[in-house]
C-alpha beads as a LAMMPS data file, in Angstrom:
LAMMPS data file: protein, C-alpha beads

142 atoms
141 bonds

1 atom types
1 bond types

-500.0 500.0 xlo xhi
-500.0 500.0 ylo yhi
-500.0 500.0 zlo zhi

Masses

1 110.0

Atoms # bond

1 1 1 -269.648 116.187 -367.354
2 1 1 -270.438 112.742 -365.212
3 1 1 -267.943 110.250 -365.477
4 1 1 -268.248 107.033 -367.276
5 1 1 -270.455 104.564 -365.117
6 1 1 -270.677 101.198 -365.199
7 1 1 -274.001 99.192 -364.266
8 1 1 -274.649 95.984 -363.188
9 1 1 -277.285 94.050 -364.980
10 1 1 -279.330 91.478 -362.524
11 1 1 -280.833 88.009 -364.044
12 1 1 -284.170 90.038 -362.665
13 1 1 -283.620 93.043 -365.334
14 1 1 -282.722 91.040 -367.547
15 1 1 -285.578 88.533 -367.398
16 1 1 -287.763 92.195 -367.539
17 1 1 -286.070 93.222 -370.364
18 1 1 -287.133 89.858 -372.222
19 1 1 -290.536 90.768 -370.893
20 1 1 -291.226 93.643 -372.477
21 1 1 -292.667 93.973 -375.861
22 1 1 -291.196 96.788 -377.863
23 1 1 -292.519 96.827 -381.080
24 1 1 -291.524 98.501 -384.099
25 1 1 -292.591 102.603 -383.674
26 1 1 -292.518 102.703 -379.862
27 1 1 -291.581 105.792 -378.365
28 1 1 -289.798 106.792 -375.023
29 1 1 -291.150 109.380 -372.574
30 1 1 -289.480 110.742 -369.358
31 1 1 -291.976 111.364 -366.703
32 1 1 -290.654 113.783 -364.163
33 1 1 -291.495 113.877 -360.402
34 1 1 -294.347 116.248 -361.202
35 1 1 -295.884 114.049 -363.759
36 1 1 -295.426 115.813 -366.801
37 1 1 -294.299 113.805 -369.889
38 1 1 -291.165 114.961 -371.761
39 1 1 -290.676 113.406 -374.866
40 1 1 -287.298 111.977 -375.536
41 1 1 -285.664 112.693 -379.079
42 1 1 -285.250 110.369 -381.592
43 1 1 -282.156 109.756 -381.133
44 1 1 -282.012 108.680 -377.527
45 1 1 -284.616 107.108 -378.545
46 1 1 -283.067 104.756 -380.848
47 1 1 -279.797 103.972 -378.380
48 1 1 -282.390 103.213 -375.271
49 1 1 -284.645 101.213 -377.183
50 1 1 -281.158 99.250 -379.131
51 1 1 -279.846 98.963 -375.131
52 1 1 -282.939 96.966 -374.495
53 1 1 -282.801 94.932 -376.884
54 1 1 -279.744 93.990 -376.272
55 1 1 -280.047 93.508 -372.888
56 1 1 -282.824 91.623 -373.700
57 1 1 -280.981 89.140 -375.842
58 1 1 -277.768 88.825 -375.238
59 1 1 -277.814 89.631 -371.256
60 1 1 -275.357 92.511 -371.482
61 1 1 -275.164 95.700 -373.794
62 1 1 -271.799 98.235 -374.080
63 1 1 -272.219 101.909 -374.661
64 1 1 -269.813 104.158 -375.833
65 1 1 -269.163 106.718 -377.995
66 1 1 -267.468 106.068 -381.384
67 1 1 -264.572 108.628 -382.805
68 1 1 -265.543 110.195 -385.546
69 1 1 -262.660 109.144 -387.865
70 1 1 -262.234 105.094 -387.813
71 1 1 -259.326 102.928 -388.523
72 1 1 -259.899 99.989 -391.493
73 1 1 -260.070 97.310 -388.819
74 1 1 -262.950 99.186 -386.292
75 1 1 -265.068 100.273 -390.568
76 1 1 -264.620 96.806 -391.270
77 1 1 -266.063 95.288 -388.187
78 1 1 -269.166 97.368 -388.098
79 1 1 -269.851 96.506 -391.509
80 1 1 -269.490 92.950 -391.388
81 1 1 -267.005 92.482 -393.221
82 1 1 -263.021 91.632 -393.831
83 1 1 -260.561 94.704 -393.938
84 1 1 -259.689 93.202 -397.355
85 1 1 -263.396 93.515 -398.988
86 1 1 -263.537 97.213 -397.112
87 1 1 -260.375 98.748 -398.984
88 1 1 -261.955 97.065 -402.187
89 1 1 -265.461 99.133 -401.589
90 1 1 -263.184 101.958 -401.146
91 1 1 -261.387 101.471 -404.051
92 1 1 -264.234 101.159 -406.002
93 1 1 -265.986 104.136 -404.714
94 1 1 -268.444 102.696 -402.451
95 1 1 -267.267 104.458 -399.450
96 1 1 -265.400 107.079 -398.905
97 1 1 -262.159 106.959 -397.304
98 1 1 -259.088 109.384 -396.740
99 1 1 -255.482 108.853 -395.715
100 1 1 -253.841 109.850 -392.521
101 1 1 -250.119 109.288 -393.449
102 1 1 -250.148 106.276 -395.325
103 1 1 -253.314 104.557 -393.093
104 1 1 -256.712 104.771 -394.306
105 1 1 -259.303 106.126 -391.969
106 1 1 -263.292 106.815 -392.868
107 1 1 -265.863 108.652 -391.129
108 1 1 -268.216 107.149 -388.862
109 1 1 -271.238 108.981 -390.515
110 1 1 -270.018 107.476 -394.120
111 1 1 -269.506 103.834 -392.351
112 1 1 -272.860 104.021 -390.841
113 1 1 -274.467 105.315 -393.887
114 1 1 -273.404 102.619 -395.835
115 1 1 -273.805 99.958 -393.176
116 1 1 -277.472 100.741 -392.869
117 1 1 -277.785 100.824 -396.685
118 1 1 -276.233 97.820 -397.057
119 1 1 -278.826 96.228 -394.357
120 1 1 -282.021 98.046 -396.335
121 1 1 -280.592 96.514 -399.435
122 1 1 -280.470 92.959 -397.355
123 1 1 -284.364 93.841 -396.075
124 1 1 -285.047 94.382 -399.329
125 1 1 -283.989 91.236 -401.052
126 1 1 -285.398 89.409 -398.516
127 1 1 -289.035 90.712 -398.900
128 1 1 -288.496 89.847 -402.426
129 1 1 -287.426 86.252 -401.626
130 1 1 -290.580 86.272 -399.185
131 1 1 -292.224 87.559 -401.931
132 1 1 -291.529 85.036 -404.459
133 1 1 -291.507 82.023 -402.196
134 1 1 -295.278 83.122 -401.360
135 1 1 -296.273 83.897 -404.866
136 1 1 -294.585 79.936 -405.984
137 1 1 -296.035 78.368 -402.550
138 1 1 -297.719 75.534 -404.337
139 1 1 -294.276 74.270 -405.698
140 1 1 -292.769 73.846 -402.265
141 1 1 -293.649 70.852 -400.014
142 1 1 -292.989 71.158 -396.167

Bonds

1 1 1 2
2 1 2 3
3 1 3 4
4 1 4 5
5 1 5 6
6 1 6 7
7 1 7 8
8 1 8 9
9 1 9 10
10 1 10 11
11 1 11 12
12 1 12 13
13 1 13 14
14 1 14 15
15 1 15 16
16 1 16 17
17 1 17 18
18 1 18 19
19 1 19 20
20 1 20 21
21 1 21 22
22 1 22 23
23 1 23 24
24 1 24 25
25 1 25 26
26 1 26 27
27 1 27 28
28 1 28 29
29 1 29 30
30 1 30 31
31 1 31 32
32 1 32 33
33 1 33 34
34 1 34 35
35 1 35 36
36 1 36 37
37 1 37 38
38 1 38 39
39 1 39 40
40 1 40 41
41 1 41 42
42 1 42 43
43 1 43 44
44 1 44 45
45 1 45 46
46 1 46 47
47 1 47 48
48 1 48 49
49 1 49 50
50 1 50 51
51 1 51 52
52 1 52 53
53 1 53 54
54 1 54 55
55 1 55 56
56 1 56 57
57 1 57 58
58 1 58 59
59 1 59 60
60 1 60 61
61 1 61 62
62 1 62 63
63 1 63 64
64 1 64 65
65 1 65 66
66 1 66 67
67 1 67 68
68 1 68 69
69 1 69 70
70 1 70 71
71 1 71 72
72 1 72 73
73 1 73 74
74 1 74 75
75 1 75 76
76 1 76 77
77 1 77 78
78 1 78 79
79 1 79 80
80 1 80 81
81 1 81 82
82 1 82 83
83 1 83 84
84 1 84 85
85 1 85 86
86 1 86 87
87 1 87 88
88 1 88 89
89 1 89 90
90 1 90 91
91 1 91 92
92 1 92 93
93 1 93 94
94 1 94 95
95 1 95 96
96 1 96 97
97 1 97 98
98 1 98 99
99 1 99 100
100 1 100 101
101 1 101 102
102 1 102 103
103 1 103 104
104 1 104 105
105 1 105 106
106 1 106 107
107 1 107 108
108 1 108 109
109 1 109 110
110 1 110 111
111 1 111 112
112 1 112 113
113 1 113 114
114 1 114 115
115 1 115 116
116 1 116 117
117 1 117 118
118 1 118 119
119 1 119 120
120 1 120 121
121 1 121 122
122 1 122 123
123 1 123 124
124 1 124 125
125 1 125 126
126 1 126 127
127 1 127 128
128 1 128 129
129 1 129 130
130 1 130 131
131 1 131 132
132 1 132 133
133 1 133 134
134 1 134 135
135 1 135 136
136 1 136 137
137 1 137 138
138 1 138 139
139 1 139 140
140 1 140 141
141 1 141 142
C-alpha cells in the first residue's frame, strides 16, 4: 500500500486546469508507455474529473477517503445542512440512521444517496423554474 502523498499544486497547473474544457460525458483514458489505451472505470473517473474541477476553481482540492459510518456533525456537513435539520430527516424517516451508544451515526452510502437526491430534486426544480420563466418571458422586462 503507498503512503498518503501530498502534492503541490503550481499557479501553472492550476492556470491548465482552468484551461481545460471538460464537458459533461468526458471520459478518462490511461495511455501506457506502449501506447495502448486503458480505460479508466467510472468511478475514478468521477473523483479525477471532480479533482479537476476543483483544482480548477478553487486552486486546491483534498482527497481522502471517508469512513463508512459518519458522526451527525461530518452527515450534516455533506448535506448542507445544520445537525439540527439532519436528526429531524432522521426522525422523520428520510435517512436512515442507527445508534452507537447513545450517538447517532449513518452510513456514508445512505448520506450520499440522499445528498445526491436531494441535489436532482434541486436540478429539477430549477429546470422547472427555467421552464416557466421561458414559457412567461414576455411578462418579464430586463
Amino acid at each position: 500500500m503507498l503512503a498518503a502523498e501530498r502534492i503541490t499544486i503550481s499557479d501553472s497547473t492550476i492556470a491548465d486546469a482552468q484551461a481545460t474544457p471538460v464537458k459533461r460525458g468526458s471520459t478518462l483514458v490511461l495511455r501506457t508507455a506502449e501506447g495502448n489505451e486503458i480505460q479508466l472505470p467510472e468511478s475514478v473517473q468521477h473523483m479525477l474529473l471532480g479533482a479537476l474541477a476543483t483544482v480548477a476553481s478553487e486552486g486546491e482540492v483534498v482527497i481522502g477517503r471517508m469512513p463508512e459510518h459518519l458522526t451527525s456533525t461530518v452527515a450534516a456537513d455533506l448535506l448542507g445542512v445544520s445537525r439540527p435539520t439532519l436528526m429531524k430527516l432522521a426522525r422523520e424517516g428520510e435517512i436512515d440512521s442507527f445508534k452507537v451508544g447513545t450517538h447517532t451515526r449513518f452510513k456514508r452510502d445512505e448520506v450520499l444517496r440522499v445528498r445526491d437526491a436531494r441535489a436532482a430534486k434541486r436540478r429539477a426544480a430549477f429546470d422547472e423554474l427555467r421552464a416557466l420563466d421561458e414559457e412567461h418571458e414576455e411578462l418579464f422586462d430586463d
